[in-house]
C-alpha positions, 0 to 999 in steps of 0.5 A: 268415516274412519272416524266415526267408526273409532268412536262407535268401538269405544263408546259406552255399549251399556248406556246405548242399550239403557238409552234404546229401552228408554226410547222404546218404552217413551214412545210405547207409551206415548202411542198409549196415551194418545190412541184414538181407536184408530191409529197410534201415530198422534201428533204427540207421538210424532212429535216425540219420534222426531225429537228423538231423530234430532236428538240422535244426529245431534248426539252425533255431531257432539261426539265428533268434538272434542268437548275441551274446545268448550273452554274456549267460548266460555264467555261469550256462552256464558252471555248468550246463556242468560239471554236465552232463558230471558227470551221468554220476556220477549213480547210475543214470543214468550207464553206461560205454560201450567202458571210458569212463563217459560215457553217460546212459541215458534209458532209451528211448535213450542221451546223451552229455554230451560232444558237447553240451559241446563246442559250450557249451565253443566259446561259453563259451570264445569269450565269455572269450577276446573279453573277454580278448584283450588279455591273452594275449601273456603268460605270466599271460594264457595261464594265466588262460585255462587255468584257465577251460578246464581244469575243463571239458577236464580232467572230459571227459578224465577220462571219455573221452580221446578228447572231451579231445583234441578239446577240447584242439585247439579250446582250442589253436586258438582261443586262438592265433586270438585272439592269443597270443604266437607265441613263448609259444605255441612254448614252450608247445607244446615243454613239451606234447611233452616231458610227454607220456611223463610223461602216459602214465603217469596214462592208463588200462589201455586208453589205454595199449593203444591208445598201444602199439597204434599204436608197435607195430602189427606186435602183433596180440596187441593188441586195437587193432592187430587193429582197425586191420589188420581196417580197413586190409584193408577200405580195401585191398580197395576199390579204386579204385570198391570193392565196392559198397553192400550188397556189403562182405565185411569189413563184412558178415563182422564183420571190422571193427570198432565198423563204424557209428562209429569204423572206419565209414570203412574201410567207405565205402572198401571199398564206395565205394573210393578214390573214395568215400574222397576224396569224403568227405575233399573234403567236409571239406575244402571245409567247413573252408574255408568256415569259416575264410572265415566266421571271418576275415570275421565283423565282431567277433572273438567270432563269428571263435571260434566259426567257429574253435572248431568248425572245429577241432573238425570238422576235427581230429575227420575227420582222427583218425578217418580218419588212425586207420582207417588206422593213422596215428594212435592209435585214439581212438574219435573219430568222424567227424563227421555221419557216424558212428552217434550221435544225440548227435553228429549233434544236436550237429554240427548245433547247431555248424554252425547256429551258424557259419552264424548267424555266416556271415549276420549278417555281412551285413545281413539286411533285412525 
């Protein structure tokens, strides 16, 4: 108990009051979307109620380690990793979801293997890049480290393009944190420019949509640009204070789209307005900046990567879905972090943050 009370006083107070708005405003909106007339308490608000219960005692049982042990296992992590993301090829156990086979079904509820992957692929990633830093101010280095991500980025991206792009950003900056050449990392970054028409061609039927979706958003024959202009009329009609909880039309008429998850934030726009818009882009960005102090204050370079690995992952994950909804980006399916409908995503954006903040407190010295 003494224990847990030493870790209470130094963790980061700040984070925990960000985390509370986001937990608040995510079920606030849920019991919106899902309101029957009769009572808020849907199945998918219950669901995300308990998510978050879980992924609070989780965040508590990862504060209690110290996060270095990881090391130790990062082998066998590594092995286990990959096998839990091809888990979704197991007849009858993995089901596609929105065109990506990248569900299990459990059959009380479903899992994807994704969202836990992500936070294995930050400390796997963490541990090699700790072990090798010294090696990647040159070309050999950058492609050894390439490797060791690629059977991890590439299957995700295989199976859903979105959770690749994702793990691609934090590949990126993770490895730049931890000391890649600049001008490597320049020529890298023109190379991956000048691949990406030749990219285009290897993506899926429904990739490519939403890729042409977005060049053309004046096409409303494209399922992807009707999406994005259902959203953007929603987080017009909002205004400056919006309509009011429970009192969305667009929401409440289906006009918008996949409205819990992807699109969920043309819904807080359009009931919370401009205001409620800006509140939650405030929260984000006072919670990525807590974790970049984390990072650059963390006593060894492995803690710094996992701070930055997840800073990534939350703060690129806030910017696609937003700068998505209002059509300024591709649609993805990516979704807004502890916000969004998913127990999956929530369990595992709760693990990540406990882990940044176990790395936030033992930066400081915990005394019994």
């Amino acid at each position: 108990m003494a224990y847990f009370l030493n870790i209470i006083k130094k963790i980061d107070k700040i984070i925990l009051l960000v985390l509370v708005f986001l937990i608040a405003l995510s079920l606030a909106i849920i019991a919106s979307i899902h309101y029957d007339g009769t009572t808020i308490f849907s199945r998918s608000f219950i669901v995300q109620a308990v998510a978050f219960g879980i992924g609070l005692l989780a965040m508590l049982i990862v504060l209690y380690f110290d996060y270095n042990g990881f090391e130790k296992f990062e082998k066998i992590a590594y092995v286990l990793t990959i096998l839990l993301q091809l888990s979704v090829y197991v007849p009858g156990l993995g089901i596609e979801v929105y065109g990506s086979r990248a569900w299990i079904d459990l059959r009380f509820t479903t899992f994807q293997p994704s969202e836990l992957v992500k936070v294995a692929f930050v400390l796997l990633f963490a541990c090699y890049l700790h072990r090798h830093r010294r090696e990647l101010n040159n070309f050999k280095g950058f492609c050894l480290a390439f490797l060791y991500a690629l059977p991890i980025i590439g299957i995700v991206a295989y199976e859903d393009m979105g959770a690749g792009i994702v793990l691609s950003v934090m590949f990126v900056g993770m490895i730049f944190y931890a000391g890649l050449n600049g001008k490597l990392f320049l020529r890298l970054a023109v190379g991956f420019c000048l691949a990406l028409p030749l990219a285009y061609r290897f993506m899926a039927g429904h990739q490519k949509d939403r890729i042409d979706a977005w060049l053309h958003p004046e096409n409303l024959s494209l399922a992807a640009s009707w999406q994005v202009y259902q959203s953007k009329i929603a987080i017009g009609s909002g205004g400056l204070w919006g309509k009011g909880l429970f009192q969305g039309t667009q929401k409440e008429l289906d006009f918008v789209p996949v409205k819990d998850s992807d699109f969920i934030y043309s819904v807080i726009v359009e009931e919370l307005g401009f205001v409620g818009g800006a509140a939650l882009i405030t929260a984000y960005a006072v919670l990525v900046a807590r974790l970049w102090s984390i990072a650059t204050s963390a006593k060894e370079l492995f803690g710094s990567l996992i701070a930055v690995g997840f800073l990534c992952m939350f703060g690129f994950q806030a910017f696609e879905n937003i700068a998505m909804s209002m059509g300024l980006m591709p649609v993805t399916g990516i979704t807004l972090p502890f916000i969004s409908a998913g127990g999956s995503s929530i369990v595992a954006n709760m693990v990540a943050l406990g882990l940044v903040l176990n790395v936030g407190i033992r930066n400081k010295s915990i005394n019994f």
